[in-house]
C-alpha positions as MATLAB code, in Angstrom:
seq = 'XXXXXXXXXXXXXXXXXXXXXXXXXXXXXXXXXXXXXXXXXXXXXXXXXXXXXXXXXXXXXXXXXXXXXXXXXXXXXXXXXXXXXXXXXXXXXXXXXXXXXXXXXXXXXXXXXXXXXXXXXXXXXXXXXXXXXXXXXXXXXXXXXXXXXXXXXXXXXXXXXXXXXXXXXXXXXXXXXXXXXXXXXXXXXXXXXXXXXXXXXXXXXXXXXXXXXXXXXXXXXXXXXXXXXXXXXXXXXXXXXXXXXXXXXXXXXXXXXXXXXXXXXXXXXXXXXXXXXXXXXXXXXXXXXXXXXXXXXXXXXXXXXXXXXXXXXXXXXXXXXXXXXXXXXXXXXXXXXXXXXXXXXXXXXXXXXXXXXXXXXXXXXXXXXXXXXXXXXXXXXXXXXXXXXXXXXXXXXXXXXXXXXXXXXXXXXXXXX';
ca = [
     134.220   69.360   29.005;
     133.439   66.592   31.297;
     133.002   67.341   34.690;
     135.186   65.895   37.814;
     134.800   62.513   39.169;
     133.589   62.134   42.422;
     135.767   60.356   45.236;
     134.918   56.587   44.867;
     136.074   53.306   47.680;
     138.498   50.763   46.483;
     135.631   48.585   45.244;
     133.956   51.466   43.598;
     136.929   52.075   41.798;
     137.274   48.721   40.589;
     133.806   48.384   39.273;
     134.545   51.511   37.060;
     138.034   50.082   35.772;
     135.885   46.988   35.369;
     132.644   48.585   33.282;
     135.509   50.225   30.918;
     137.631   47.671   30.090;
     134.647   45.595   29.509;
     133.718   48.187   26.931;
     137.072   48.290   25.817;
     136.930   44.118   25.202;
     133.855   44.591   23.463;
     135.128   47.126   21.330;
     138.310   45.136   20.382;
     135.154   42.086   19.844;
     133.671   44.280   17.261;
     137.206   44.697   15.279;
     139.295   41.863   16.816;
     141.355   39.503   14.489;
     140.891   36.199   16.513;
     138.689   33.906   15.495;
     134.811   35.065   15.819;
     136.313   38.519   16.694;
     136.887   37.881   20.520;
     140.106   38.230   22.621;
     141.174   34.552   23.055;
     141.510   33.635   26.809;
     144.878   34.197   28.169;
     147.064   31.016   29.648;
     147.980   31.288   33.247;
     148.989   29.342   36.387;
     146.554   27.885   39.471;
     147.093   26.608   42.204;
     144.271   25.369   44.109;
     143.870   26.108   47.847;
     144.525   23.644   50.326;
     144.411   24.124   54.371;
     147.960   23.099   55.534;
     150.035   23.377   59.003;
     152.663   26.075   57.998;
     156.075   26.863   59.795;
     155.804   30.162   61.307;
     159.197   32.074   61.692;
     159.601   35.763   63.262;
     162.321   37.957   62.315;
     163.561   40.859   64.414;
     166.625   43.528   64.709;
     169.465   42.285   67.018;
     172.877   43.329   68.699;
     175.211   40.545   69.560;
     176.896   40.481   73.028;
     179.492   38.419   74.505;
     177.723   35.588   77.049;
     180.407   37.231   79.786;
     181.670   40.733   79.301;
     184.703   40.477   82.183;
     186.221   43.539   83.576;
     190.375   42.838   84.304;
     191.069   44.895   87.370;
     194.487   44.696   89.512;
     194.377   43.243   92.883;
     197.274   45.644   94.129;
     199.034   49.239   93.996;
     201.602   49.395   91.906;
     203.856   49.773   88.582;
     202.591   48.574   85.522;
     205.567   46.913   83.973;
     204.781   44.549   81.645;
     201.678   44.262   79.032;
     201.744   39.947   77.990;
     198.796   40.047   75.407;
     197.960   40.856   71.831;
     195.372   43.409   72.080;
     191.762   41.923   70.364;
     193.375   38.554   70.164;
     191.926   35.572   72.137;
     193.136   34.551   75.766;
     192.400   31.807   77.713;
     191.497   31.287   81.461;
     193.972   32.156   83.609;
     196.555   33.560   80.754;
     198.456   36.283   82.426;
     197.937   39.761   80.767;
     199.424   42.128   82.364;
     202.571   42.275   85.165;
     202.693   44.675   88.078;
     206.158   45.368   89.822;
     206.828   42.840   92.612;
     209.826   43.799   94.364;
     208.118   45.105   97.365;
     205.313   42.584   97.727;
     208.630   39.698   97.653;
     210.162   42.037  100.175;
     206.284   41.244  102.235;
     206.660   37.822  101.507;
     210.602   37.288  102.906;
     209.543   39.685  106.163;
     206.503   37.518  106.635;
     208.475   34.035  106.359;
     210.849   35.643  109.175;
     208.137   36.278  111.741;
     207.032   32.898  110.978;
     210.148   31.287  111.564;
     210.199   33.703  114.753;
     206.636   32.599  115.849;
     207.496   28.993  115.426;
     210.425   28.910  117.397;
     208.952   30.761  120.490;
     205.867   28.174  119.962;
     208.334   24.954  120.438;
     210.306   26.680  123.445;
     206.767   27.623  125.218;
     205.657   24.444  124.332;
     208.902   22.168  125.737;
     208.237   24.971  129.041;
     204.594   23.165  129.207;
     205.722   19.724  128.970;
     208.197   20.068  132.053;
     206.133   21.711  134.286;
     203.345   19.390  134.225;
     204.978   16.100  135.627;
     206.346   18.751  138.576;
     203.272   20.131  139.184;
     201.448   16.728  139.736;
     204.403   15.619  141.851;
     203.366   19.002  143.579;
     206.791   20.186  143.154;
     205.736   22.996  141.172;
     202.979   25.373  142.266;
     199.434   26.266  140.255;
     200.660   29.622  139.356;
     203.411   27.850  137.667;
     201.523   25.525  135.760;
     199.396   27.754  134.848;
     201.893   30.645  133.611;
     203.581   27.610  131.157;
     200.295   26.854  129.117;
     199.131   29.953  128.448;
     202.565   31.075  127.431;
     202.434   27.587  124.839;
     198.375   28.985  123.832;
     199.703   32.429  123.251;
     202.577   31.449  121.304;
     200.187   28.427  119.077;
     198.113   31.883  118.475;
     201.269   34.105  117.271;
     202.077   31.368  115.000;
     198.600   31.387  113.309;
     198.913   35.177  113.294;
     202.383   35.276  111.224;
     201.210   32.494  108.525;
     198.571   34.102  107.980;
     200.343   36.705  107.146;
     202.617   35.134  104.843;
     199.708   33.443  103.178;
     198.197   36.972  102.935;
     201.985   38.372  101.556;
     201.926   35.371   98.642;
     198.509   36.316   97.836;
     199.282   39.934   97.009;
     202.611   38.457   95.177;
     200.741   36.028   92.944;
     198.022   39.402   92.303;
     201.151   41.025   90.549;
     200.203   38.664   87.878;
     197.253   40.170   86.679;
     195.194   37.134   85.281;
     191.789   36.410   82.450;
     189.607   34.995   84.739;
     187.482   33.842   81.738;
     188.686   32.510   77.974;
     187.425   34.850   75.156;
     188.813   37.729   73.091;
     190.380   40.941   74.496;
     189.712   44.466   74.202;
     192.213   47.195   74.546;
     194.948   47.886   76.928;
     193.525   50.792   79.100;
     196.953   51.552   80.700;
     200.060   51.336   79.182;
     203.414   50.361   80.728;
     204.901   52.822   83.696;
     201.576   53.265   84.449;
     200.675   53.687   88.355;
     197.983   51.235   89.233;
     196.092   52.207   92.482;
     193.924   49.046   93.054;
     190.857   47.303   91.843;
     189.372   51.090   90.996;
     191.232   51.436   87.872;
     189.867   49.391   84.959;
     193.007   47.458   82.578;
     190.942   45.763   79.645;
     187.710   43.524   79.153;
     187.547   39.928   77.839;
     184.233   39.097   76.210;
     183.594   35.002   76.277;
     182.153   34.225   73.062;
     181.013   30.897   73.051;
     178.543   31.105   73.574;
     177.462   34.185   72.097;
     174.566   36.350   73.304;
     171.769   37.937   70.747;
     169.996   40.347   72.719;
     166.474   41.554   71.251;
     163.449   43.269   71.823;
     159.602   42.052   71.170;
     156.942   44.390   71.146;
     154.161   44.375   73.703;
     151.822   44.081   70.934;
     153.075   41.472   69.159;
     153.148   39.447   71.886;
     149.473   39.816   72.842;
     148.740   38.691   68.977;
     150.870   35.817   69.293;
     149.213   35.015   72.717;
     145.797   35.856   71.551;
     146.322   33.503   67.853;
     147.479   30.844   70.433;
     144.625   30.809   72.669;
     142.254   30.775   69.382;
     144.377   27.754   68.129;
     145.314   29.282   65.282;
     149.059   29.333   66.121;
     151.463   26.663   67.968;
     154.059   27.554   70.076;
     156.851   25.419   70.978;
     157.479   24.029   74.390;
     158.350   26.979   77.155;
     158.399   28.864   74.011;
     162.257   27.492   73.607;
     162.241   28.786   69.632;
     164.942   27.749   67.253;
     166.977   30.549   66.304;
     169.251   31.250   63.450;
     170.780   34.691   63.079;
     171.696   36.594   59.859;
     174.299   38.486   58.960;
     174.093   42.314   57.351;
     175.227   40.866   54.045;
     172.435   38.124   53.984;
     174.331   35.569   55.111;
     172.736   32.997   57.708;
     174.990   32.078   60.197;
     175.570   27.654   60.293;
     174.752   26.989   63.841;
     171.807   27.316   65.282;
     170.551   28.438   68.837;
     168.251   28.670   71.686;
     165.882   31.079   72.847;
     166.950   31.624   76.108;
     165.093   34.569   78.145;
     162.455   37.179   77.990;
     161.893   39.522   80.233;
     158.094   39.806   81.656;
     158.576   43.677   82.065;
     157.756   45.842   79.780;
     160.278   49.161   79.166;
     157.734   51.783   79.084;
     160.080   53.911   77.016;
     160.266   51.756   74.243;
     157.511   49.574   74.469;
     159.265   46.056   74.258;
     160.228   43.364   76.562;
     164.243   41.982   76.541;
     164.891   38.602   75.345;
     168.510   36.818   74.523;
     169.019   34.254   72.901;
     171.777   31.655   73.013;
     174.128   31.188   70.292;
     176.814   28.582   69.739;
     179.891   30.292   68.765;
     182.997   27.537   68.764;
     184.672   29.098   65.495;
     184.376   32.870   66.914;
     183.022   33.937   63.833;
     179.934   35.914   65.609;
     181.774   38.825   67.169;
     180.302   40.865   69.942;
     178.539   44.500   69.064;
     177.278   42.843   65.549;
     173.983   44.366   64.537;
     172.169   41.084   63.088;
     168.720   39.494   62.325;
     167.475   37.526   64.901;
     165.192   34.464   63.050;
     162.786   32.744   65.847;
     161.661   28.968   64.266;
     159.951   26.422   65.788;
     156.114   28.393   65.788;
     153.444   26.756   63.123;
     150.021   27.523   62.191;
     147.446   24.416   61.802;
     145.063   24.433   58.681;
     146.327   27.877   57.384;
     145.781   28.674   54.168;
     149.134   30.232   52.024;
     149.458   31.492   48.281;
     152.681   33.089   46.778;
     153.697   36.467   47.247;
     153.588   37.213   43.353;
     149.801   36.012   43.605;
     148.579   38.892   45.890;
     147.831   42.166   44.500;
     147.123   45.507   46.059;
     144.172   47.816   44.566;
     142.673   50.826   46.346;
     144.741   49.963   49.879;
     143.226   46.589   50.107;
     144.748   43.306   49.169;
     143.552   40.980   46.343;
     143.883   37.714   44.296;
     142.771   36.774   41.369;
     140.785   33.461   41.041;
     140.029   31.194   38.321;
     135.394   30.840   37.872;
     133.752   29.008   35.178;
     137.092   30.200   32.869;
     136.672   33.643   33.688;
     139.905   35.622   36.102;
     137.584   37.062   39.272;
     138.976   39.528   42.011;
     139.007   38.318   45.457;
     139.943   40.729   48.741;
     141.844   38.963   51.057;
     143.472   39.426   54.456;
     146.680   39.016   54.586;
     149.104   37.880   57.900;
     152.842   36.861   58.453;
     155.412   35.632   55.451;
     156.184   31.902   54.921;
     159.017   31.863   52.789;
     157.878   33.138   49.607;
     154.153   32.721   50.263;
     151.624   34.863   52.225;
     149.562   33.239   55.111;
     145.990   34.297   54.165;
     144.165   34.967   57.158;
     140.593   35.224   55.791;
     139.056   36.062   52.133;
     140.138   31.752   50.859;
     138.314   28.583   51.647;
     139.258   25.290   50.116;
     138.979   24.181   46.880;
     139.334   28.450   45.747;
     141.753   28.173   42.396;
     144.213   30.997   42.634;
     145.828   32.599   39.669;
     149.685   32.045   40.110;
     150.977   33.171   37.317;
     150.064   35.478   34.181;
     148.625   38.082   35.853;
     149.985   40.276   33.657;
     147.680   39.340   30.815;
     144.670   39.893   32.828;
     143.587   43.462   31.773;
     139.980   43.099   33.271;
     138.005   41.454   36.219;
     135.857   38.307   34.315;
     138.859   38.344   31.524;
     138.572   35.144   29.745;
     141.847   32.470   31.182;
     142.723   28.949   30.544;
     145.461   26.576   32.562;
     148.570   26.782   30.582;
     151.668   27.819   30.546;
     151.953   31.666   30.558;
     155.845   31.998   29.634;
     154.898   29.866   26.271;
     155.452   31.875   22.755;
     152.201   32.938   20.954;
     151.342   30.447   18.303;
     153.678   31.401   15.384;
     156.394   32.810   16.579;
     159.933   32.598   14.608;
     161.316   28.929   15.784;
     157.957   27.810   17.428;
     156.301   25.912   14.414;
     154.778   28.733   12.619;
     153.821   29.100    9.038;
     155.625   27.922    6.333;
     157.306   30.573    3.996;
     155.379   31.737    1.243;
     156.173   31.706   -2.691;
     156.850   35.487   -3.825;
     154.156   36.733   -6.631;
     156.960   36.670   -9.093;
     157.382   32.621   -8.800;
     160.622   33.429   -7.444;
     160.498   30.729   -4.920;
     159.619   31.153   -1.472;
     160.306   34.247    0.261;
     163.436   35.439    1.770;
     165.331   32.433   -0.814;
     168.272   33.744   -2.296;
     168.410   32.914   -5.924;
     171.941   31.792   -7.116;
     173.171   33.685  -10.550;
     173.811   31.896  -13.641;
     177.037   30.626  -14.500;
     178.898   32.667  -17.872;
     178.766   31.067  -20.910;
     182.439   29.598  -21.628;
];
């Protein structure tokens, strides 16, 4: 009975793997049915390394918001009488939504016409009262006291006149609050009070209208993250844009990217210590209202690249013992090679360190690599085996009987008439 292995690293793990399936090759050497008794080298894909400058995007979790989220409060007391909107359906500015009673503020309005009418007409009298007594006061045929008495009574009486228009501009006001108004364009939420409701005043909340173009993504990034980001831009190894105004494209829960692209618009330089991010919102146009607010999205941030970075596909990087490795292409031979790995590209991964130049990564047909040092050629690694059915194989061989060749169906003789 053999006894336990000992705990090994990653690499010493690999070693082993490689020491037996080296044996194994050998083995299949001694008794192989390829020509000279060796496994022939296996076809696969390269693609040699070259230093590039790569897009950079950043993709985080997001909740859409309306750019203004308006509260619709009444002006004035009163009775609710009339609801004039589809609930969830868009309104414009000034589109009156709801109607509050207005018999008594009318009855303000008449009243305060009266003492205007009232005001006016004890203006003009106090007024004509100034205009004679002046001429008979200079002709000294009134006294001071007179004089006197007859423009104060026309200033007093210019002063109750401001006093009741005011008042009936104050009267119309409350008159035109009856129709309670969308002081922004967007979409509605619903009615909070129906009909017959009593309405004290601006405390009591009606509805909300959420403007939606444009539309809000609100996000968080980490306080780690952003030191990376600032520390890989301070080493040069990534370029920000401009005031750090990323492109931004937002997609949908069922994959779907959303046509117009945004703005990055603010981030917050305070840190919430609860959750360990800093706010930012982006800026989304939104003509068609097909973003709705409260959407939980992905937030895409574009504009970011990194100068001579080095990238290989995704289906090129392997993972053995925790660590991350490629395979490369030496002297014909498929060699391991740890790598570091960083941010996606697309479909590739940025390779941080572990790649230089000129390095010939293995693609494709990893599959047929069963060992490190394997033997590999460039080919195609999707291409049939030499002989397959169809592929220009062997022709058929004559049967031992001198039947023809095999598989031939022989026709029978025709009877004798």
């Amino acid at each position: 009975m053999l006894p336990p292995l000992p705990r090994h690293s990653g690499a010493a793990l690999l070693l082993f793997s490689s020491i037996v399936l080296a044996a194994c090759g050998q083995q299949g050497q001694q008794g192989g049915h390829g020509a000279g008794g060796g496994m022939p080298p296996a076809l696969v894909a390269v693609q040699e390394v070259q230093p590039k400058t790569i897009p950079v995007e950043f993709e985080y979790p997001a909740q859409t918001a309306g750019s203004r989220e308006v509260e619709v409060r009444a002006r004035v007391p009163g009775i609710l009488l009339k609801r004039n909107f589809t609930e969830g359906s868009r309104v414009s500015a000034g589109q009156s939504l709801f109607t509050i009673e207005k018999t008594t503020y009318e009855a303000a309005v008449a009243r305060a016409e009266a003492d205007v009418a009232a005001a006016e007409a004890r203006y003009n009298a106090a007024a004509r009262n100034a205009a004679r007594t002046k001429p008979l006061f200079e002709a000294k045929a009134a006294s001071q006291k007179d004089f006197d008495d007859a423009v104060s009574a026309n200033e007093v009486a210019s002063a109750d006149l401001k006093s009741a228009r005011a008042r009936l501009t104050d009267a119309k006001l409350n008159l035109g609050y009856t129709n309670v108004e969308s002081p922004v364009a967007g979409f509605s939420s619903r009615a909070l009070k129906s009909e017959g409701s009593l309405i004290s005043g601006p405390d009591m909340l009606l509805t909300t209208v959420s403007q939606v173009d444009p539309m809000y993504v609100n996000f968080g990034l980490s306080e780690a993250e952003q030191t990376r980001l600032r520390n890989e831009a301070a080493a040069g190894k990534l370029s920000l844009p401009k005031d750090d105004r990323f492109d931004v494209t937002v997609k949908f829960e069922d994959g779907r990217t959303y046509s117009k692209t945004g703005k990055l618009g603010f981030t917050d330089v305070r840190v919430n210590p609860q959750t360990g991010t800093s706010d930012a919102r982006a800026e989304l146009p939104n003509p068609a209202g097909e973003v709705r607010p409260g959407q939980f999205v992905r937030v895409v941030l574009k504009g970011a690249t990194r100068p001579n970075a080095i990238a290989v596909p995704q289906r090129a990087v392997m993972e053995m013992g925790g660590n991350k490795i490629v395979y490369l292409m030496q002297d014909g031979k498929a060699m391991p090679r740890p790598v570091v790995v960083g941010d996606w590209s697309g479909t590739d991964w940025i390779i941080t360190s572990g790649l230089q130049a000129g390095d010939k990564v293995i693609v494709d047909g990893l599959a047929k690599i069963f060992f490190p040092g394997a033997p590999v050629q460039v080919g195609d690694p999707n291409a049939p085996p030499p002989g397959a059915p169809g592929k220009g194989g062997p022709p058929p061989q004559p049967s031992p009987k001198g039947e023809g060749a095999k598989g031939d169906v022989k026709k029978p003789a025709e009877p004798k008439k």
